[in-house]
N, CA, C and O atoms as a Tinker XYZ file with bonds, in Angstrom:
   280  protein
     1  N    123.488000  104.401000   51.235000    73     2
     2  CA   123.681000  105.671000   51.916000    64     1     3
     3  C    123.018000  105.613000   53.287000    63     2     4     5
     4  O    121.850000  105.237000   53.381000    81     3
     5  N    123.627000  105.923000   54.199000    73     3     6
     6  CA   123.381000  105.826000   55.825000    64     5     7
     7  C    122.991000  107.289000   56.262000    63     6     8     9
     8  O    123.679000  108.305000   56.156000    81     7
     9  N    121.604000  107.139000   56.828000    73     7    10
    10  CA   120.533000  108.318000   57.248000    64     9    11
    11  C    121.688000  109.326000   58.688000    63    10    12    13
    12  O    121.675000  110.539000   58.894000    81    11
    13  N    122.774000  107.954000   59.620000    73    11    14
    14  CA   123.187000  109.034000   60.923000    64    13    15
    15  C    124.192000  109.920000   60.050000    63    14    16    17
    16  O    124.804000  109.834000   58.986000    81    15
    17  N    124.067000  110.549000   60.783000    73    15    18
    18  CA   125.731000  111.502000   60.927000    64    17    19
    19  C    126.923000  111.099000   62.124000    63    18    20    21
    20  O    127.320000  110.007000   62.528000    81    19
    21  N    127.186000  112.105000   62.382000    73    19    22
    22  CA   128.019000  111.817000   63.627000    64    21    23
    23  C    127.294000  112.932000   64.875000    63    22    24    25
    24  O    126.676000  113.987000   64.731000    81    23
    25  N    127.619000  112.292000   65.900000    73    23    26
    26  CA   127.044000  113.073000   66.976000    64    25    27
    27  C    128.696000  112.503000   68.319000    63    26    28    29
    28  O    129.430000  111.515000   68.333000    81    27
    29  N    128.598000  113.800000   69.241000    73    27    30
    30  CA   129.082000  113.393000   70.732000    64    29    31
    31  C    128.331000  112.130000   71.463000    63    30    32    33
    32  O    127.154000  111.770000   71.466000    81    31
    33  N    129.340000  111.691000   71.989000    73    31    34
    34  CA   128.755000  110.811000   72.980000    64    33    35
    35  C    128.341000  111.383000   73.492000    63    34    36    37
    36  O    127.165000  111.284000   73.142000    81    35
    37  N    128.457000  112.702000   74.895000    73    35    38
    38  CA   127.587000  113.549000   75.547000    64    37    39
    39  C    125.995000  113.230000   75.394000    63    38    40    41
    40  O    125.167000  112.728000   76.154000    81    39
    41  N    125.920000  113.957000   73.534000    73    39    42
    42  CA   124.526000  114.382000   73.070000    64    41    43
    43  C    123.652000  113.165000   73.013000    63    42    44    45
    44  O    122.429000  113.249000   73.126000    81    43
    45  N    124.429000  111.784000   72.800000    73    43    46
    46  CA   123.406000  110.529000   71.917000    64    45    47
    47  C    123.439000  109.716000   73.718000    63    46    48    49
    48  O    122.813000  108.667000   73.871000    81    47
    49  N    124.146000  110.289000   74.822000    73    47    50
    50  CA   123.712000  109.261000   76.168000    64    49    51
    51  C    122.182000  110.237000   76.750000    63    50    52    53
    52  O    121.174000  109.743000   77.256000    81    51
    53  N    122.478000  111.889000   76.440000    73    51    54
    54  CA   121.308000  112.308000   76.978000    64    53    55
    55  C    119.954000  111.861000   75.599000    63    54    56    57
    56  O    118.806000  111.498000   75.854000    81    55
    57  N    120.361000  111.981000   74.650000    73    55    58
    58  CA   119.070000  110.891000   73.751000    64    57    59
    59  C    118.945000  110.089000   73.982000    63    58    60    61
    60  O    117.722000  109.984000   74.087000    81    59
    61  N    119.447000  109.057000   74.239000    73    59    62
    62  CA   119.327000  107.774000   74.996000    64    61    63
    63  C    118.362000  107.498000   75.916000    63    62    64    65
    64  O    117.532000  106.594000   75.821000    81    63
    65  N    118.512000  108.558000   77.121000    73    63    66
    66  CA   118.151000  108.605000   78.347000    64    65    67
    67  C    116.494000  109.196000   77.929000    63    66    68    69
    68  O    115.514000  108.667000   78.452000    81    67
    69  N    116.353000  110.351000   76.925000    73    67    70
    70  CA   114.861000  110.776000   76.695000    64    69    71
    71  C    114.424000  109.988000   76.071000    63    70    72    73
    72  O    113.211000  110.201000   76.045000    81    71
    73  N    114.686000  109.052000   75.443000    73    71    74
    74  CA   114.023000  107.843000   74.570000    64    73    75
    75  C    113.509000  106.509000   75.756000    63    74    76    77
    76  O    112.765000  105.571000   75.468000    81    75
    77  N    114.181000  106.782000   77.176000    73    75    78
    78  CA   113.729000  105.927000   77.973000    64    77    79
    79  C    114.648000  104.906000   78.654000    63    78    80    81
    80  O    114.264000  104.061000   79.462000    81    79
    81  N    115.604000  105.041000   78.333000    73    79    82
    82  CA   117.011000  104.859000   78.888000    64    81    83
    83  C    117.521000  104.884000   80.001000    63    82    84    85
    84  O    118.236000  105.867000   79.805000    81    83
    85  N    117.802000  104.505000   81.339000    73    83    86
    86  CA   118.204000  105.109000   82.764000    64    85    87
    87  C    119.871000  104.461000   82.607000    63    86    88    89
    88  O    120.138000  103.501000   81.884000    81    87
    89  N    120.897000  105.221000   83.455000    73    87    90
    90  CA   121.980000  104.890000   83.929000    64    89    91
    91  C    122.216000  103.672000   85.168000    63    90    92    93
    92  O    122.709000  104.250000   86.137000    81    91
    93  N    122.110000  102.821000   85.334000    73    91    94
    94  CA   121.727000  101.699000   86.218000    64    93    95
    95  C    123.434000  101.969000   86.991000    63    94    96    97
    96  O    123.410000  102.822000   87.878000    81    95
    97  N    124.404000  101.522000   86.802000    73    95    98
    98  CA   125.510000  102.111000   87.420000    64    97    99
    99  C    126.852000  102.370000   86.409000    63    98   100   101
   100  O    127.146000  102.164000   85.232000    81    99
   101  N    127.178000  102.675000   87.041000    73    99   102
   102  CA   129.180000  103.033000   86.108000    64   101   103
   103  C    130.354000  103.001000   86.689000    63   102   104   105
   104  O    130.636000  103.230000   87.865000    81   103
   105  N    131.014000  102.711000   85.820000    73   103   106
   106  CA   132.584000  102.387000   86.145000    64   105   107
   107  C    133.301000  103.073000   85.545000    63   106   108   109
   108  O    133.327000  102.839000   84.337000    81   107
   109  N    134.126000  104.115000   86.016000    73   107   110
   110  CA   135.017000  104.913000   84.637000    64   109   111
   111  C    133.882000  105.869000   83.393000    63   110   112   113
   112  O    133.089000  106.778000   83.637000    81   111
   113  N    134.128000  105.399000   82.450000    73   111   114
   114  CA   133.147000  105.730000   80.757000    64   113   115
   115  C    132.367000  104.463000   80.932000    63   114   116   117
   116  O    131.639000  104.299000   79.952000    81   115
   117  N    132.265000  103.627000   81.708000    73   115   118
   118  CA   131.810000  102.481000   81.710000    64   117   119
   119  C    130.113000  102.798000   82.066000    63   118   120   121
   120  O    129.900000  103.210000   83.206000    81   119
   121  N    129.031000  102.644000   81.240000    73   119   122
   122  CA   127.722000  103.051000   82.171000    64   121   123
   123  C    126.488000  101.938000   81.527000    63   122   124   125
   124  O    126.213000  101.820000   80.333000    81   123
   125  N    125.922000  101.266000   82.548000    73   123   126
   126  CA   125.311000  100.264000   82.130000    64   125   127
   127  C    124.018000  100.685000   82.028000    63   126   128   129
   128  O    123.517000  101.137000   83.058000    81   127
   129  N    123.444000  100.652000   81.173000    73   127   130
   130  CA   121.706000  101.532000   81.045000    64   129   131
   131  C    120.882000  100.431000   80.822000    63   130   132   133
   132  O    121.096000   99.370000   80.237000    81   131
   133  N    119.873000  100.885000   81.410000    73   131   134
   134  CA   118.322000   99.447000   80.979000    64   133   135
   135  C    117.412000  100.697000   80.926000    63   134   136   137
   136  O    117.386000  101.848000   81.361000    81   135
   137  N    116.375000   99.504000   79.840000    73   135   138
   138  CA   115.182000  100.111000   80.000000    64   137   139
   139  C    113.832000   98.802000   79.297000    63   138   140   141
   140  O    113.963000   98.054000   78.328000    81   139
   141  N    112.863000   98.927000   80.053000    73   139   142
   142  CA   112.040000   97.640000   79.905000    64   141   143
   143  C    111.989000   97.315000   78.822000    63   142   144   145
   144  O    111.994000   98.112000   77.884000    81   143
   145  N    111.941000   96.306000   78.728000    73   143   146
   146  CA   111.805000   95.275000   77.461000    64   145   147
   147  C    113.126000   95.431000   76.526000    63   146   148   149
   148  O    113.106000   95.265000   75.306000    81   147
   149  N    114.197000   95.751000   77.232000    73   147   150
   150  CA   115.603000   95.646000   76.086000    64   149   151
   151  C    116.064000   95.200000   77.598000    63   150   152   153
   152  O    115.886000   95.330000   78.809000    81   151
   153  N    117.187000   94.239000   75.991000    73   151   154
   154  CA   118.288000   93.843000   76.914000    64   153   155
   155  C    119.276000   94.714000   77.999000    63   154   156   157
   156  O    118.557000   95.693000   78.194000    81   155
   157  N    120.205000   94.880000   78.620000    73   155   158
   158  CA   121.182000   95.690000   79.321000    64   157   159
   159  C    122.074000   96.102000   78.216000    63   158   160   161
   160  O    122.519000   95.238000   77.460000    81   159
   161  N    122.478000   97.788000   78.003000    73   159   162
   162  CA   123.554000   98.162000   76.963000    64   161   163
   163  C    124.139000   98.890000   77.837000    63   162   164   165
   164  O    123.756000   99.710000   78.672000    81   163
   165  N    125.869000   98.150000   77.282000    73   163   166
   166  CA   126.939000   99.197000   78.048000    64   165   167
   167  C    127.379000  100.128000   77.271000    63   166   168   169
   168  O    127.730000   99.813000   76.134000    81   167
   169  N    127.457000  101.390000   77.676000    73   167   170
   170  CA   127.829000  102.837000   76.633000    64   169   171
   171  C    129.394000  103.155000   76.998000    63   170   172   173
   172  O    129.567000  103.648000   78.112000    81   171
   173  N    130.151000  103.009000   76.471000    73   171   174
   174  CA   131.823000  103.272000   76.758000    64   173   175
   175  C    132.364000  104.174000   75.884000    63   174   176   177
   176  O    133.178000  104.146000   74.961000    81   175
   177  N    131.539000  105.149000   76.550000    73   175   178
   178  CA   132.753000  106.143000   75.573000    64   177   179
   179  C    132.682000  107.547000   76.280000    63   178   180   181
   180  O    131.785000  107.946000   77.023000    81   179
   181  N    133.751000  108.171000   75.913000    73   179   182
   182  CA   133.380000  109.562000   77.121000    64   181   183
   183  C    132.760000  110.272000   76.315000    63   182   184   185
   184  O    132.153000  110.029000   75.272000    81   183
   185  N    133.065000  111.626000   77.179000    73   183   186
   186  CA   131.623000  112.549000   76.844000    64   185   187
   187  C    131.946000  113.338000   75.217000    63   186   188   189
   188  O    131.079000  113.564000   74.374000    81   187
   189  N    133.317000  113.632000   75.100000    73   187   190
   190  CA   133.747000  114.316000   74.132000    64   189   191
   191  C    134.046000  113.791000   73.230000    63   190   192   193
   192  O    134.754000  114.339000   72.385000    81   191
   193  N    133.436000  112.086000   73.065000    73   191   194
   194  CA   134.183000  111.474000   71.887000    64   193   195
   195  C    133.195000  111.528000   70.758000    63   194   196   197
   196  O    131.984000  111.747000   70.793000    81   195
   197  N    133.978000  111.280000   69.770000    73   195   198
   198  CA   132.528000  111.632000   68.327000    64   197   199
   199  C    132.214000  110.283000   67.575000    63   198   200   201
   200  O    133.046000  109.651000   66.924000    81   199
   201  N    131.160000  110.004000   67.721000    73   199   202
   202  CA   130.811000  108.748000   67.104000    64   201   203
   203  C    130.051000  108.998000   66.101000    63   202   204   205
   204  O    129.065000  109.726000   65.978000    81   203
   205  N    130.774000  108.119000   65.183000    73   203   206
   206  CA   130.158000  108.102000   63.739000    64   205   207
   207  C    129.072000  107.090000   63.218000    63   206   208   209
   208  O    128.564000  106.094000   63.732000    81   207
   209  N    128.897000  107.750000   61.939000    73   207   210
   210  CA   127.365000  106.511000   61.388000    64   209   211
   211  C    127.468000  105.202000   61.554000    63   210   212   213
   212  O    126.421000  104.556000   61.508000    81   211
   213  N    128.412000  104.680000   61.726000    73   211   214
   214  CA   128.315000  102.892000   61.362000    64   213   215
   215  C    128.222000  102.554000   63.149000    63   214   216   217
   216  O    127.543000  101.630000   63.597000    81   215
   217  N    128.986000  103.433000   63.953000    73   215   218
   218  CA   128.368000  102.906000   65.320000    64   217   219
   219  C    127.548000  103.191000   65.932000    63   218   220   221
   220  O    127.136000  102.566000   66.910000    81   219
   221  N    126.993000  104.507000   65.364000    73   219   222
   222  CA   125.308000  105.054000   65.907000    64   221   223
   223  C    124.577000  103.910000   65.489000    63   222   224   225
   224  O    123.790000  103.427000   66.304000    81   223
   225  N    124.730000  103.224000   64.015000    73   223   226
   226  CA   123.197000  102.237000   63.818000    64   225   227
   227  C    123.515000  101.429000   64.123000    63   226   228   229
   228  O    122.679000  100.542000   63.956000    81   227
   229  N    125.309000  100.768000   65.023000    73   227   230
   230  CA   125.157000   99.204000   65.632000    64   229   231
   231  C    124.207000   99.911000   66.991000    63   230   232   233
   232  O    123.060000   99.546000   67.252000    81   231
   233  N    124.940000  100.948000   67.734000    73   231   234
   234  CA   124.172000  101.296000   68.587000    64   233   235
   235  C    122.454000  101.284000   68.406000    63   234   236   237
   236  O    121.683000  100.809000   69.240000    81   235
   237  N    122.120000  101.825000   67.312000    73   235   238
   238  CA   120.328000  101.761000   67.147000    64   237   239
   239  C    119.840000  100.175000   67.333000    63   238   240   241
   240  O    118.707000   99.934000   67.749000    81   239
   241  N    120.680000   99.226000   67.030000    73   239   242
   242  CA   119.996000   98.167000   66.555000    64   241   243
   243  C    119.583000   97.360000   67.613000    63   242   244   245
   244  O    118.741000   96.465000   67.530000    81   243
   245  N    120.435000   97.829000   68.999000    73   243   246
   246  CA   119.933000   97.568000   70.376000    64   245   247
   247  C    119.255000   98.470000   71.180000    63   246   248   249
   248  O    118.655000   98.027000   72.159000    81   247
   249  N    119.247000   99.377000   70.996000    73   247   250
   250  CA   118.513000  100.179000   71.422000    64   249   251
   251  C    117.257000  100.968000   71.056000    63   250   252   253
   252  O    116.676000  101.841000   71.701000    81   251
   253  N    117.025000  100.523000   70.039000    73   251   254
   254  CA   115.718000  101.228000   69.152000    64   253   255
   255  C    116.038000  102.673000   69.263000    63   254   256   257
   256  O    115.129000  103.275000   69.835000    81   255
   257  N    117.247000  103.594000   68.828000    73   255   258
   258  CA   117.153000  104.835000   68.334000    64   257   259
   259  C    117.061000  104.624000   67.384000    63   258   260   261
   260  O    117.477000  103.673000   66.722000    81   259
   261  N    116.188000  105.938000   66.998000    73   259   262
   262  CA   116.212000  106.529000   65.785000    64   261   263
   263  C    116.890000  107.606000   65.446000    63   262   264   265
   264  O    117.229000  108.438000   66.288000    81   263
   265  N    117.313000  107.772000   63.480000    73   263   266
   266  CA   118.079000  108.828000   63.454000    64   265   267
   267  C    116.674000  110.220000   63.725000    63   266   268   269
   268  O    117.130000  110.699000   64.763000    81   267
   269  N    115.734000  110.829000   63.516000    73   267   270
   270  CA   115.050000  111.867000   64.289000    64   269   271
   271  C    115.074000  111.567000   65.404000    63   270   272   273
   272  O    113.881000  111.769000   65.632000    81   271
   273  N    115.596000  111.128000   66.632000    73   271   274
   274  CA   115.759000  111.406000   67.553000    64   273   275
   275  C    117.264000  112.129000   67.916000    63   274   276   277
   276  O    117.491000  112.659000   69.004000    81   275
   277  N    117.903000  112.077000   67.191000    73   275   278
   278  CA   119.110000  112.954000   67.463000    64   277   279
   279  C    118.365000  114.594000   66.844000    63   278   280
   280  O    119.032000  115.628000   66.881000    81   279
């Protein structure tokens, strides 16, 4: 049993960003974010799309979210 739910892209780029995240540049939905000591993650998806549990925790697994941070 998997702890995410689903959330907007919108909601999980501005979590992203308070977890320490910056927008470095973008192309389109295209937005390349860093933040020290992680690799570069590209976020492609627009604002209104709904992402579900299995790609929130590939997403966590590079990014060190957590599900209490949504």
């Amino acid at each position: 049993m998997t702890t995410w739910g689903s959330v907007k892209a919108r909601r999980l780029l501005a979590t992203l960003e308070q977890i320490g995240w910056t927008v470095t540049r973008q192309s389109g939905s295209h937005r390349t974010l860093a933040r020290s000591g992680w690799a570069n993650f590209v976020f492609a998806f627009h604002d209104d799309e709904e992402i579900g549990p299995k790609m929130l925790a590939r997403i966590a697994k590079k990014t060190g979210l957590k599900p209490e941070d949504l």
